[in-house]
KOLVEX-934819 format. One record per atom (N, C-alpha, C, CB): residue in one letter; z, x, y. Coordinates in steps of 0.2 Angstrom, whole numbers, plus 5000, padded with zeros to 4 digits. Last residue first. Glycine has a CB too. Layout:
<vokes>
AZXY/...
</vokes>
This chain:
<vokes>
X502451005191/X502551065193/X502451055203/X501951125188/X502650875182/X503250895184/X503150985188/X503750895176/X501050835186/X501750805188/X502350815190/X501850775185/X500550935179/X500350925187/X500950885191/X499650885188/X500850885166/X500850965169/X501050965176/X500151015170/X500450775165/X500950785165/X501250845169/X500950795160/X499050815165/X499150755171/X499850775171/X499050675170/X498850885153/X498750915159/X498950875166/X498050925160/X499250785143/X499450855146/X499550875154/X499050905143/X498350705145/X498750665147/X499250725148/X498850605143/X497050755143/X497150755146/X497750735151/X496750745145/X497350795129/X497150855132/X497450825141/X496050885131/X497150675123/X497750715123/X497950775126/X498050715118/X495950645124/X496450615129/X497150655129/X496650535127/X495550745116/X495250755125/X495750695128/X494150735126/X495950715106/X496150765108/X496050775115/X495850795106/X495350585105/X495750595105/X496350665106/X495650555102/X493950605104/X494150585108/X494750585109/X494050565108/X493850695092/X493650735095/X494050695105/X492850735093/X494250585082/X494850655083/X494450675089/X495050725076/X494150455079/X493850475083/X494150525085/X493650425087/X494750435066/X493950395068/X493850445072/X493850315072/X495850475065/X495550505061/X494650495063/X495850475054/X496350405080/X496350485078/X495850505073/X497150515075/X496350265073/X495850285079/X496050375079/X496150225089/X497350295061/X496550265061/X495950295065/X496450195062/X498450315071/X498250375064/X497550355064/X498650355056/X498550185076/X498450245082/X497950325076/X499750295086/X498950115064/X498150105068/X498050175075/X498150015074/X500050165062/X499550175057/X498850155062/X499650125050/X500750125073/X500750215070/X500150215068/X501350235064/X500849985072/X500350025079/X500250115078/X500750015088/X501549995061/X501149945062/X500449995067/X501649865066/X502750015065/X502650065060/X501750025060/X503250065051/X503049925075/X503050015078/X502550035072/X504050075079/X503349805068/X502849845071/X502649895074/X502749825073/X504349875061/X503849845057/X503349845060/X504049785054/X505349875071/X505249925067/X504449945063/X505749915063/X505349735072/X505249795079/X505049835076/X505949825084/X505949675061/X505249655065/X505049705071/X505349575070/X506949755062/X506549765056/X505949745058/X506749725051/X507949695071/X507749775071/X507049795066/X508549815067/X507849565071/X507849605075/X507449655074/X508249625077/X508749585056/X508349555057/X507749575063/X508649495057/X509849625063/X509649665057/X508749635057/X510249635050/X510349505071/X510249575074/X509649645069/X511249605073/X510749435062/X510049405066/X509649465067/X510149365073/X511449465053/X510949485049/X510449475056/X510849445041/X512549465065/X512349555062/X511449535058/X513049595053/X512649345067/X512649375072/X512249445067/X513449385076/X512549205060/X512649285056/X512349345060/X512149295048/X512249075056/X512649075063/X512849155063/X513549015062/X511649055048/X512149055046/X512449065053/X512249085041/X510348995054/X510548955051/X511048975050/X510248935048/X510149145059/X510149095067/X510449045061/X509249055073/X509749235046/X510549245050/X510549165056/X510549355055/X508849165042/X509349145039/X509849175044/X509449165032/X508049215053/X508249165053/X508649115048/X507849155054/X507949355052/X508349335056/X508449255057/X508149355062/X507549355040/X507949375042/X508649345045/X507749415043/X506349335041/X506549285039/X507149295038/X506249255034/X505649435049/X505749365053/X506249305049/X504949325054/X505949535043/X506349525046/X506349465050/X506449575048/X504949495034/X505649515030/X505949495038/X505749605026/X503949525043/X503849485039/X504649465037/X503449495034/X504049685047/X504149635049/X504349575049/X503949625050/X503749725032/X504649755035/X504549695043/X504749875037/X502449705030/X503049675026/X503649675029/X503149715020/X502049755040/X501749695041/X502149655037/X501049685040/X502049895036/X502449875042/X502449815045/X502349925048/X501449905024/X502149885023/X502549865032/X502449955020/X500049895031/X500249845027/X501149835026/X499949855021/X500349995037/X500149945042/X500149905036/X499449945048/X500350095025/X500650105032/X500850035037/X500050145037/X499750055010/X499650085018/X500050065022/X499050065021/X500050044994/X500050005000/X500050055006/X500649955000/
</vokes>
């Protein structure tokens, strides 16, 4: 299973998470719950950021060239 699939599971999970925790009134599992749906999509946008890099590395160096160099300029 890939990346963006499990992070579409650990989401998933956490929506129904949290809503057993809102029907038990289960402050932690809501919270828990939360955390997982967040997580789940972070791990979600990782794997497609990974895709567009593998697709398009040449452009993506050059942004990442370029967001350096803006940096640079910023803190000097």
């Amino acid at each position: 299973m890939n990346d963006e699939l499990k992070g579409a599971a650990r989401e998933m999970g956490g929506r129904v998470q949290q809503s057993v925790g809102d029907a038990l009134g289960d402050t932690r599992r809501q919270a828990q719950g939360l955390y997982d749906q967040a997580a789940g999509q972070a791990q979600q946008q990782a794997a497609r950021l990974g895709d567009a890099i593998k697709e398009q590395p040449l452009v993506a160096t050059l942004i990442a060239a370029g967001i350096g160099y803006l940096l640079g300029r910023l803190t000097s």
